[in-house]
C-alpha positions as CSV (number, residue, x, y, z in Angstrom):
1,X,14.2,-36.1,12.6
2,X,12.3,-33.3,14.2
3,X,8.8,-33.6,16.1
4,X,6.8,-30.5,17.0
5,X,4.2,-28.4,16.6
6,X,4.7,-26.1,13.8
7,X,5.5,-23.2,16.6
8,X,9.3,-25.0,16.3
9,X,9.4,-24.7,12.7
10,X,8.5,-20.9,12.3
11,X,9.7,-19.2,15.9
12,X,7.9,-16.1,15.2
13,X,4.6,-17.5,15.1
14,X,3.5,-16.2,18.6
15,X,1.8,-18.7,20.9
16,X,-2.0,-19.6,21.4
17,X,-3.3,-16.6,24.0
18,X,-5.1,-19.9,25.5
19,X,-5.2,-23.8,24.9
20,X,-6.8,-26.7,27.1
21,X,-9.2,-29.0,27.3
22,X,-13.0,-28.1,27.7
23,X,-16.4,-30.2,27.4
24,X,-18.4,-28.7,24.7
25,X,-21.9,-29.6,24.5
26,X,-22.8,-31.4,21.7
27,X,-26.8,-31.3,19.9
28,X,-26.5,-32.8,17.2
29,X,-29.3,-35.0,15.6
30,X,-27.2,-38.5,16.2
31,X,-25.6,-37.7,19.3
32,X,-26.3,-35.3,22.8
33,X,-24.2,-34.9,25.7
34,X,-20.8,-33.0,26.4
35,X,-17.8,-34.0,24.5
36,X,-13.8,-33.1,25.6
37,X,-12.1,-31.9,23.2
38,X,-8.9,-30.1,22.9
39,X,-9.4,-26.2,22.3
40,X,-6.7,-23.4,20.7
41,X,-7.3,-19.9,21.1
42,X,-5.2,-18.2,18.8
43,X,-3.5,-14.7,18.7
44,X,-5.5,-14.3,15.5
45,X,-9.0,-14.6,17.4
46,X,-10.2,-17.8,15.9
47,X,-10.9,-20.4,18.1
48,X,-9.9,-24.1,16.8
49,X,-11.0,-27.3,18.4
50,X,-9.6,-30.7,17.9
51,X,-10.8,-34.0,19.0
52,X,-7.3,-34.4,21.1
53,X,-4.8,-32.8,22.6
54,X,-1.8,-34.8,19.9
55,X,-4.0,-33.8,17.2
56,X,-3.2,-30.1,17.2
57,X,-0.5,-28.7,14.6
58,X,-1.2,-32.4,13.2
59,X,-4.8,-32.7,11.6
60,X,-6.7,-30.1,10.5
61,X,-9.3,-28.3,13.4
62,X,-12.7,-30.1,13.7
63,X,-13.8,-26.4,13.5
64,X,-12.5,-23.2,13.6
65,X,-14.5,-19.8,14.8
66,X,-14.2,-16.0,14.5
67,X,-14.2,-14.4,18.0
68,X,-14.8,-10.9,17.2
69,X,-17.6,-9.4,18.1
70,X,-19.0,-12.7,19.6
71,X,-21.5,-12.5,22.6
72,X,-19.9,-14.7,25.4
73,X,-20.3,-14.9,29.1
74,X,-21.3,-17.4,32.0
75,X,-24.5,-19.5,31.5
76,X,-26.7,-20.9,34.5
77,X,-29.3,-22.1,32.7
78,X,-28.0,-25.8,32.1
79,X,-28.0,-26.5,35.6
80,X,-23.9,-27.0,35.4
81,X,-21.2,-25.3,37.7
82,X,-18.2,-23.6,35.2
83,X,-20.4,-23.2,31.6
84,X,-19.9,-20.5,29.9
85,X,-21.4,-19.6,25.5
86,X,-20.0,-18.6,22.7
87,X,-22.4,-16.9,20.0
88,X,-20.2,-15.8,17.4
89,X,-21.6,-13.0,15.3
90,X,-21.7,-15.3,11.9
91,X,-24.1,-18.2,11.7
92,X,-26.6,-19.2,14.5
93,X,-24.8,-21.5,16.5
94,X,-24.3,-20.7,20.4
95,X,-21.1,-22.8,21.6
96,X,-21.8,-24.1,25.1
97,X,-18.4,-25.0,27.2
98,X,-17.8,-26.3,30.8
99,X,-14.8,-25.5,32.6
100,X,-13.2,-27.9,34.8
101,X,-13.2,-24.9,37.7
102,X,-14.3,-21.8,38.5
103,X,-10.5,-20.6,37.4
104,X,-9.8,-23.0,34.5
105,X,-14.0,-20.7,33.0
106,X,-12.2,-17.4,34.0
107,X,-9.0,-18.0,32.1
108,X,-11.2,-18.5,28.8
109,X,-13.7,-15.9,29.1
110,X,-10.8,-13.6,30.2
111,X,-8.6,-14.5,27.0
112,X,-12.1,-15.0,24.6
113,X,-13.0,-11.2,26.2
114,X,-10.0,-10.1,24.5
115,X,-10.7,-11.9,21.2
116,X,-14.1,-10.6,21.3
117,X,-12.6,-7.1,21.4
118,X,-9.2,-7.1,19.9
């Protein structure tokens, strides 16, 4: 029996650029607050999100957004050290994330930077 992600069953898939954990702020009708969840950067430039870290290459993405030619960058304006938004050219939805540290925020805007000009 073999357990893995897919990236064992096709080894020229190249890896995620970036994958971790992040709290993404949530605004929904029901519910308001930050939420972790798991999040996938991948070589493609979508950006996929899971509700855990097990349930990637398992269940499909709770969502999954086009980078290019998003707006992103740090946001002060919540009153939070480490968030940084997404607002991906299609739809109007702005992604709010918060970064565990000031590093963990630079190593996403860094590798969303290059998804957002590929």
């Amino acid at each position: 029996m073999i357990v893995g992600s897919d990236i064992s069953r096709y080894p020229n898939t190249p890896k995620p650029t970036c994958r971790g954990y992040l709290h993404k702020r949530t605004q929904s009708a029901i519910l308001k607050g930050w939420r972790k969840r798991w999040f996938v950067l991948k070589h493609s430039g979508y950006l996929h999100y899971y509700k855990h870290k097990k349930d990637e290459g398992k269940c499909r993405p709770l969502e999954v957004t086009k980078l290019e030619g998003a707006e992103i960058g740090v946001d002060t304006s919540l009153g939070k050290p480490f968030v940084f938004k997404c607002i991906p050219q299609a739809g109007n939805r702005i992604f709010y994330f918060c970064a565990t540290s000031n590093q963990e925020m630079k190593r996403w805007l860094e590798a969303m930077d290059k998804a957002v000009h590929p």
